[in-house]
N, C-alpha and C positions, 0 to 999 in steps of 0.2 A: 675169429677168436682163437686166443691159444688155448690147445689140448687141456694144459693143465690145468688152466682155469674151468674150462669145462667138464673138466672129471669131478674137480673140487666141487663144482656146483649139482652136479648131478646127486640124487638125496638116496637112490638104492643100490646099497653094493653088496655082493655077497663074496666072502675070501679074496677082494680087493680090486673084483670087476664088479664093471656095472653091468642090472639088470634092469634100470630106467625103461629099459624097450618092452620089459614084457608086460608090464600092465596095458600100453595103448593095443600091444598083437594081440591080448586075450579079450577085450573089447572089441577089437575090429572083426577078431572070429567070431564070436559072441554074437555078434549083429548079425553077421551074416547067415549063421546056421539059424539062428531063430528066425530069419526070414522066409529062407528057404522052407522051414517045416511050419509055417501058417499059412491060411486061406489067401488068396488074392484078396479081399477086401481088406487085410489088413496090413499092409504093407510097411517096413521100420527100414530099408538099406538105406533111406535116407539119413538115419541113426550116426554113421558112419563120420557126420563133422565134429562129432564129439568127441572121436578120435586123434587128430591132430593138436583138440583144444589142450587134450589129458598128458598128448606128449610134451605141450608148449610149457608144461610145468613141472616136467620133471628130466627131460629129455635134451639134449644139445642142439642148436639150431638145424646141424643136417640134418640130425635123425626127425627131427618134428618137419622138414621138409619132404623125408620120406615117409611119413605115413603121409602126411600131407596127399601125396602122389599117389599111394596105396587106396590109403579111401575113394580118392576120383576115380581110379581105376576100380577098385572093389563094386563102387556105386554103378557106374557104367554096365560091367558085366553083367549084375545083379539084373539091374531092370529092365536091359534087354533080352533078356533071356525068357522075361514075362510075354505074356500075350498082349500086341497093343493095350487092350483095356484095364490091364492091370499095370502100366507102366505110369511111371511118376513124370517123365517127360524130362524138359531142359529145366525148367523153374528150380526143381529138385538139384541137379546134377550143376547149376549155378550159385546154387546153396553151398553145397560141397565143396564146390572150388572157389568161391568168395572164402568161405570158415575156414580151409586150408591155409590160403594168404595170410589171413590173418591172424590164425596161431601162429605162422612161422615171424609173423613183426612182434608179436608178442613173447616170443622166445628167443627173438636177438634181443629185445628191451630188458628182458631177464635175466640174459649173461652178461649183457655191457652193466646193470644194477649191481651182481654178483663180484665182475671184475673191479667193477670201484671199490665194493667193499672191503675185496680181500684187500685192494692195495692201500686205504683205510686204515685193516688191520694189521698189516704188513709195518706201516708208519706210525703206530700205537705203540706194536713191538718193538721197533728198534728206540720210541722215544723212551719206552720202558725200559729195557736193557741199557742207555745212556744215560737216565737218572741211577735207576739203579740196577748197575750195573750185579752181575753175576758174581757170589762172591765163594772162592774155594774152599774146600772141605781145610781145617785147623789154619786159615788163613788168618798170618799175623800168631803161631803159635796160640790160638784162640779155640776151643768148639762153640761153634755156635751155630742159631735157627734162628729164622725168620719168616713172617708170613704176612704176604701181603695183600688186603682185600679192598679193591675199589668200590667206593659207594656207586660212581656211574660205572657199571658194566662194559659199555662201550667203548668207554676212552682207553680203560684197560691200567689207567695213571693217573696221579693225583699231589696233593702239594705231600703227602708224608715221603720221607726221607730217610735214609739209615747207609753209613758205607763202615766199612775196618779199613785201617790204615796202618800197618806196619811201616817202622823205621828205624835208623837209628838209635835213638830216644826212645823207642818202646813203641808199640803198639797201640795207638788212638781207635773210639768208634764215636760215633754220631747218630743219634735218633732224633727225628725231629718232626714240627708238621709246621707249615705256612699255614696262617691264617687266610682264608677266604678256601675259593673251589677256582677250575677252571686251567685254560691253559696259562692265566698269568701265575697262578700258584706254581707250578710244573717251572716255569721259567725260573722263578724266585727259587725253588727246590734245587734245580739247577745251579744256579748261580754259587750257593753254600757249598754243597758237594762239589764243585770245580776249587772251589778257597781252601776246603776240607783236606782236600786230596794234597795239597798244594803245601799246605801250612802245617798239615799234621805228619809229614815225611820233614821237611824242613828244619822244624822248629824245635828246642832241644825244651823251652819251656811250656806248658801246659795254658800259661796266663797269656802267652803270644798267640796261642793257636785262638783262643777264642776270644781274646781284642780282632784278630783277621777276622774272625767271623762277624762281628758285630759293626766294625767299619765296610765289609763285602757287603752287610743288608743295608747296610745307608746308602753307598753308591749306586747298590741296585735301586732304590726308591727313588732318588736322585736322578736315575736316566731316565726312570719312566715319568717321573714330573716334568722332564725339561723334553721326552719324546712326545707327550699327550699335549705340552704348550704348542709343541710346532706346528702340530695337527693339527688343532682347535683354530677351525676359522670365526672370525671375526663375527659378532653380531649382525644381523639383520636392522640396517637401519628405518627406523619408524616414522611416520608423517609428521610433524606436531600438531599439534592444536591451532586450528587459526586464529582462536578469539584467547585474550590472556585469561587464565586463573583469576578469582578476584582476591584482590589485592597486590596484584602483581602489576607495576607501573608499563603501560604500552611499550615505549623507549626500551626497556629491558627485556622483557617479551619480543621482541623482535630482533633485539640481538641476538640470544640466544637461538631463535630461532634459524637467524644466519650462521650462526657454528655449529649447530645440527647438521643443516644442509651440506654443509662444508666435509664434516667430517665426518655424517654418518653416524656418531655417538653419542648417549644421550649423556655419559659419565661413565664412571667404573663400572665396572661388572658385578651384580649385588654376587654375594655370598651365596654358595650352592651353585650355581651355573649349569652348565651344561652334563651330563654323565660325564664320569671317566675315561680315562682314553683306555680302560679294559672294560667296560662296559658296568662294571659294578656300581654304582651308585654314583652320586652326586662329586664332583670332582674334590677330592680333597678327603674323598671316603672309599676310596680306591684303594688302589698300587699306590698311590703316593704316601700312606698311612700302613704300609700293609708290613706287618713283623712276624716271627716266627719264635717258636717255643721249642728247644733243644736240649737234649742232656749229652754234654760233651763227656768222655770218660779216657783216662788213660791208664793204660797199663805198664809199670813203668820196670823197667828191667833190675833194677837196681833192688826191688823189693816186692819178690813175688808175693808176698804176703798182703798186700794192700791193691787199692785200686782209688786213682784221683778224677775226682769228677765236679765237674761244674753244669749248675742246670741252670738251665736260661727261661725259666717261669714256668719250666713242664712239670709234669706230674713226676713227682721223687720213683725213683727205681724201685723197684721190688728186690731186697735179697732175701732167694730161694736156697733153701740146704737142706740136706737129710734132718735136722732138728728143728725146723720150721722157718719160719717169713719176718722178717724184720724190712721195717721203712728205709730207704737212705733220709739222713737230715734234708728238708725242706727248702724248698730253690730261695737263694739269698741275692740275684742276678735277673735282673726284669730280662723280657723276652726281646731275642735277634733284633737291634734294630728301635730299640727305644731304651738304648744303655744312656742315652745323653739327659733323660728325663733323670738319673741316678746322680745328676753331677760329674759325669764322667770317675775317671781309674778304671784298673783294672779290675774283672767280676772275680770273685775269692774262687780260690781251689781249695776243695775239700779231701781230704785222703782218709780213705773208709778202711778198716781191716777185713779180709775177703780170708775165712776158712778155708779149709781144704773141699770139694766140692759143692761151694757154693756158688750160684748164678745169679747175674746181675739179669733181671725182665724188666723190659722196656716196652712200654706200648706207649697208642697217641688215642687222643680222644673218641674214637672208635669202639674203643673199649672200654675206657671209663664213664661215658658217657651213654653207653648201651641199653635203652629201657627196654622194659618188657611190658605187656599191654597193659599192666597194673601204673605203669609210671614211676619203677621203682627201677634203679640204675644195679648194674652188673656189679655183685659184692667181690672185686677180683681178690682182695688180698684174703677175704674169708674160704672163696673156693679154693685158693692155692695152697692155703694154710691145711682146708679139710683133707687137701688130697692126698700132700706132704706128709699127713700125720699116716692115715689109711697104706702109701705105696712112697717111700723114698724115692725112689727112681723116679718119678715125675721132675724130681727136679733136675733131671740131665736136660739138654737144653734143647734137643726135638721133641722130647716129650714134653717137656714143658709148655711149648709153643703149640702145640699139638692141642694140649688140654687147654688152653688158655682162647684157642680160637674155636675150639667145637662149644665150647661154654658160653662165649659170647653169643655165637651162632643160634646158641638151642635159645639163651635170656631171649634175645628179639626179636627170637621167631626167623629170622632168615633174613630182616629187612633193615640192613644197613643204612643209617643216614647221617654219616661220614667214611672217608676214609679209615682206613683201621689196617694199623700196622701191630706186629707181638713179633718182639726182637731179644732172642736170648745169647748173654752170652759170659764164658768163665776160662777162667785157666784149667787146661788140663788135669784132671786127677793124677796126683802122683807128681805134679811138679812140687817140690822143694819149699816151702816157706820160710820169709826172714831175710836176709840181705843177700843178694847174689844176685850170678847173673839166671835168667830162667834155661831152663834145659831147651827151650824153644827154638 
């Protein structure tokens, strides 16, 4: 096994070495002194497999093979050193070295577990830094905070989404969340944030970047309906009936009966069919149906003083300022991915007037959807509001995101059951308002 894997598994270290060996050597002493100082009738060196078991759980595979060795040898010396009548014999000393063996396979099973894990987590990490990727301190001339908390712990990733986009044209963000859980969400998340990145440098209009986005969620749905048909084997064809149905003429009953045989099929494929080819439900309540809720926003150089944004069925942004909390107007643009149910055009852009240190917060249903055990949902815009009044400065954009995630945290008690992202962000303090270009 490598080193470092092994160090990483091992559970005690003190100023950055391990001390994993001293609990099985204070055992293995332990044993032996207390044997030495009681009666021959009552004899414990044989104690001593418990030692190896203790290292196979915290210890690296050499090291649990050297106590392994220690103990047989500790036991050996021990009971020869008694008087025949007080000796434990081979039985004992076959113990010991049986239970040595076998902590040490149960301490390679243990690092080879470990090593899957980390590289597991090693693949978690990188698919998390690829969705969302790491974004620089006033990047895009912007401050801004983010925080982001997976419902499954483990995956470490999830369908919410958020990038800044500097260009040209000004400065775009994107918050956003796929509907469903899982690694097809993560894909779909993907997929946005690659069109995002793409279209939001590109594009001089704000109405092009998010027609890109809303034809990127059809295409994506569109591979995965025509990847899940490829997949999707063929029914299982069934015997028929020997004897017809009544009322059904013999003559016809047996024909059909011959183009069953033939083909295997009884007809169409009823409605609902098989699971999806992500495993979510019923085909056709999948990935093939699966759309996403986004607040596109751009910040446009031409007019520090405002900020254009278009929601795509999310919850309206929060503006935070030293003088309190105001709604943004109400998404007018159904979500990622089911624009064609609107009739198709382009979804409106809206251009909001943005004070001098006010912030745009953005979160995904994580947080508005937040209960506490009463069944009563997280009051975000009333706590923001209270905090705002109490301490301006909350509304700077780490604190904000700061107070807006321990708040959630403390409403449900700890136990997330969705993703939950708290995305803030504003123009610098002290940039300029009104037509020009931004100091950025």
């Amino acid at each position: 096994m490598k080193r470092d894997v092994r160090s990483r598994g091992e559970l005690l270290r003190v100023r950055g070495r391990s001390v994993a060996w001293v609990p099985p050597l204070l055992l293995l002493i332990g044993i032996t002194v207390i044997d030495f100082n009681t009666a021959g009738e009552f004899r414990m060196i044989s104690w001593v497999v418990l030692v190896p078991g203790i290292a196979a759980a915290i210890c690296g595979v050499w090291g649990t093979a050297v106590f392994a060795a220690l103990a047989l040898l500790n036991y050996f010396l021990a009971d020869t050193s008694y008087p025949n009548r007080y000796q434990s014999g081979l039985p004992d000393f076959i113990l010991v070295g049986v239970g040595g063996v076998l902590a040490v396979l149960a301490c390679v099973v243990r690092v080879r577990g470990e090593r899957l894990m980390l590289h597991m987590r090693d693949i978690a990490d990188t698919t998390r830094r690829t969705v969302l990727r790491p974004i620089p301190a006033d990047w895009g001339g912007l401050e801004h905070a983010a925080v982001y908390l997976a419902s499954d712990v483990e995956a470490r990733v999830g369908g919410d989404f958020y990038d800044i986009q500097p260009g040209p044209y000004g400065t775009r963000v994107l918050v956003g969340d796929v509907q469903g859980k899982g690694l097809a969400a993560v894909e779909a998340a993907a997929a946005l944030l690659g069109t995002f990145r793409e279209a939001g440098y590109h594009e001089a209009d704000l109405t092009t970047v998010a027609d890109r986005l809303e034809v990127r969620m059809v295409r994506h749905r569109r591979h995965i309906k025509a990847l899940a048909a490829a997949v999707e084997p063929p029914p299982a064809p069934r015997r028929p009936a020997r004897t017809p149905p009544e009322g059904v003429p013999p003559a016809a009953w047996a024909l059909r009966r011959l183009a069953i045989a033939r083909t295997g099929r009884r007809g169409a494929r009823p409605p609902g069919g098989r699971r999806g080819f992500d495993g979510s439900g019923p085909r056709g309540d999948g990935d093939g149906n699966r759309f996403a809720t986004a607040v596109l926003l751009g910040f446009p150089d031409d007019d520090t003083g405002a900020v254009d944004a278009v929601v795509f069925g999310h919850e309206p942004p929060l503006i935070v300022g030293p003088d309190g909390v105001r709604h943004l107007p109400p998404a007018e643009a159904l979500p990622l991915g089911l624009g064609e149910l609107a009739g198709g055009g382009p979804p409106p852009v809206l251009r909001v007037p943005l004070a001098p240190g006010e912030t745009l917060l953005l979160t995904t249903d994580g947080v508005t959807e937040a209960r506490d055990p009463g069944g009563l949902f997280y009051p975000l815009a009333a706590e923001v509001g209270d905090a705002v009044a109490a301490d301006p400065r909350i509304a700077e954009p780490h604190r904000l995101v700061a107070f807006v995630r321990d708040g959630t945290l403390r409403h449900c008690g700890g136990r997330l059951v969705d993703d939950t992202t708290v995305f803030a962000v504003r123009r610098p303090v002290g940039t300029p308002s009104g037509k020009g270009r931004s100091q950025s």
